[in-house]
N, C-alpha and C positions, 0 to 999 in steps of 0.2 A: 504494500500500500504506500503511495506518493504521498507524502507529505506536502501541502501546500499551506500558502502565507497568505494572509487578505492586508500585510504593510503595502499600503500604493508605493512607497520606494522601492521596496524590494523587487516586486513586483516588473516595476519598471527600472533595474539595474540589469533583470534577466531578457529584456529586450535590443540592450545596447551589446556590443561586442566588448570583450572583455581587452583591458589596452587602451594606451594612449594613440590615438591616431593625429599624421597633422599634414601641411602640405608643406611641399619642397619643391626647387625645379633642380630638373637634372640636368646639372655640368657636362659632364663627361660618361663616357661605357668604359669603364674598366675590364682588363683579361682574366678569367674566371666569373662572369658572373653578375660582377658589382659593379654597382653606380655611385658617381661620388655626387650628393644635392647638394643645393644649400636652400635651408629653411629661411622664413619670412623675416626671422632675428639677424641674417645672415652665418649663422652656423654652420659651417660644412661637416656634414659625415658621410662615411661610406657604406651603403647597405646593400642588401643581396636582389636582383633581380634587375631587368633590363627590356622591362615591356614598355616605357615610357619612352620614347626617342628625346635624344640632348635638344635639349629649350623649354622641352613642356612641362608640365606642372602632374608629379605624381602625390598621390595619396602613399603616404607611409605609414606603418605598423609596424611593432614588434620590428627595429632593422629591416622591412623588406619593403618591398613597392607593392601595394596591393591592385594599384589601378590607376590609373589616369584620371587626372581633374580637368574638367570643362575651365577654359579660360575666357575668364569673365573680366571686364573692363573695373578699373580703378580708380572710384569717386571718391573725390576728400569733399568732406562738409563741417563750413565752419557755424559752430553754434556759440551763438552771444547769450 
């Protein structure tokens, strides 16, 4: 018998993936495998996977590339 919770957070923790996810564009295709990004902080690291061609903007997870992010235009809004 499952055991279930009626906490609305819990509830909704088990719907999200487990892991930080964030976006990065990909610099370079490194040999074996890895990509080297740099994140929106400009961070550089090196993670595993090469489905993202050099420019574009992947989804990262857990060091890997999980998929390609749609590249959306970059509005600054200033509020008084």
């Amino acid at each position: 018998m499952a055991i279930t919770t009626r906490n609305p957070l819990s509830r909704f923790r088990s719907l999200t993936p487990a892991g930080r996810q964030y976006l990065a564009e990909v610099i370079e295709h490194r040999p074996g495998g890895q990509s080297l990004v740099e994140s929106l902080d400009g961070t550089r690291t090196l993670v595993e996977g090469q489905s993202v061609a050099g420019g574009g903007t992947a989804i990262i997870s857990a060091g890997r590339i999980v998929g390609a992010a749609g590249s959306l235009p970059v509005v600054n809004v200033e509020l008084f």
